[in-house]
N, C-alpha and C positions, 0 to 999 in steps of 0.2 A: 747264131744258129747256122747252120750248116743246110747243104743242100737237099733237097728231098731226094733221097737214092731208093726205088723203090724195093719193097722187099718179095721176094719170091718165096709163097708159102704153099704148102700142101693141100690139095683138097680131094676128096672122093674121085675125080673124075679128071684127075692129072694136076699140074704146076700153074697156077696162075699171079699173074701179079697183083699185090694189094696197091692200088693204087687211092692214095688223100682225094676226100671228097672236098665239096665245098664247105664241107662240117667242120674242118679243120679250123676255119678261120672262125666259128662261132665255139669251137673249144678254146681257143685262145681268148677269145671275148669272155668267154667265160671266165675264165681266169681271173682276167683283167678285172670284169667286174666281181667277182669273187674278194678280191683285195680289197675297191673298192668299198663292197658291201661290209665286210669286214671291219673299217675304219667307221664306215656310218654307224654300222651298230655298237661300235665300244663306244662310241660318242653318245649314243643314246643313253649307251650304259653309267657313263660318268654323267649324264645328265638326271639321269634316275638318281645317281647316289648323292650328288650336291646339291640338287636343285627339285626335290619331289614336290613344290607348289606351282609347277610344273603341268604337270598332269592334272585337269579340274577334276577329274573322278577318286573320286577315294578307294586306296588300294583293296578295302575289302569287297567294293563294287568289282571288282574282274573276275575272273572267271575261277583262277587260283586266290584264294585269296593270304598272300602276303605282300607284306612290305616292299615300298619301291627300292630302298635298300638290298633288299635280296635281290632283287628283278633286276637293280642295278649293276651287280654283279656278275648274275647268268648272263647278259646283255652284255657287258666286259669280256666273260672270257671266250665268250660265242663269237664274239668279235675277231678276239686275237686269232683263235682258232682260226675261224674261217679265210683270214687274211694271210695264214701262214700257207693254209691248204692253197689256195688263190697262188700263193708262190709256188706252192708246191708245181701245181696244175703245169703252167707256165713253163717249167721244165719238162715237162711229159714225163712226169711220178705216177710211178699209178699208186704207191700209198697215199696220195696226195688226194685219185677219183675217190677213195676208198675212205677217204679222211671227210672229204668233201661232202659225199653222199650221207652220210652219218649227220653230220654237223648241218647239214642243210636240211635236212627231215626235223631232226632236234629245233633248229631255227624257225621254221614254218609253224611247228606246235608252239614254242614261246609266243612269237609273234599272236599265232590266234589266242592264246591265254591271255595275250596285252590289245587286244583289238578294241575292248569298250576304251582303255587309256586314250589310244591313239589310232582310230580306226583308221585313217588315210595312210599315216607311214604301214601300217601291220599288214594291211592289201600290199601295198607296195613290195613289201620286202619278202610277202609268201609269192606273189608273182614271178620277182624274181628269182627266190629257191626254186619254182617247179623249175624254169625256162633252163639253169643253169644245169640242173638236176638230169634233165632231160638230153642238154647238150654233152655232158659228161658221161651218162651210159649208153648211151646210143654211139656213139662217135666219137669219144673219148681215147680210144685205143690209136686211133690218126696221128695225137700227136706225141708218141710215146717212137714214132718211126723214127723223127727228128732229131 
């Protein structure tokens, strides 16, 4: 990456500089863990589809009720997704925030669909959607300067 050259943009009340917050560095985490989160949940997912004795609650106990087969699947490509966007991010893409925010909303509702399954990872991984979610529209636009 290159150096931060700041950008000089317009506003109401004359020319000021946009200068990178310390956000910057938590949109790159983002990312990072975006990737991250992305590989954990396709693992989830391939763990859904080989291994549903797995899960002690039976699929029709959750919330949606089908098969961990299916659920193994959403969880697979929610995965890939998200770990593409994760790449994307990283480059300062904005179809990437745009991809992100989509797939990370989608993610947080899977997750609480599979929360009687696995209630500790399901908090975990909606936690993580808001934080990233959050770091992405808020502050997001930082590293798209880069």
């Amino acid at each position: 990456m290159s150096e931060y050259q700041p950008r000089v943009v317009a506003s109401g009340r004359g020319r000021v500089e946009d200068e990178p917050t310390g956000w910057l560095g938590w949109v790159f985490f983002a990312g990072v863990l975006m990737f991250i989160l992305g590989l954990f949940q396709a693992i989830d997912g391939l763990v859904a589809l080989f291994r549903t004795s797995y899960y002690v609650v039976p699929s029709r106990e959750l919330v949606v009720s089908v098969s961990y087969t299916t659920w193994g699947w959403v969880q697979l490509l929610l995965g890939i997704v998200i770990a593409f966007a994760g790449w994307g991010l990283l480059r300062g893409q904005t179809w990437a925030r745009v991809v992100a925010v989509i797939v990370l909303v989608l993610n947080a509702l899977v997750n609480m669909a599979f929360m009687k399954a696995y209630p500790v990872w399901s908090i975990l991984m909606i936690a993580l959607d808001v934080i990233i979610i959050y770091a992405i529209t808020v502050h997001g636009r930082e590293a798209k300067a880069l």
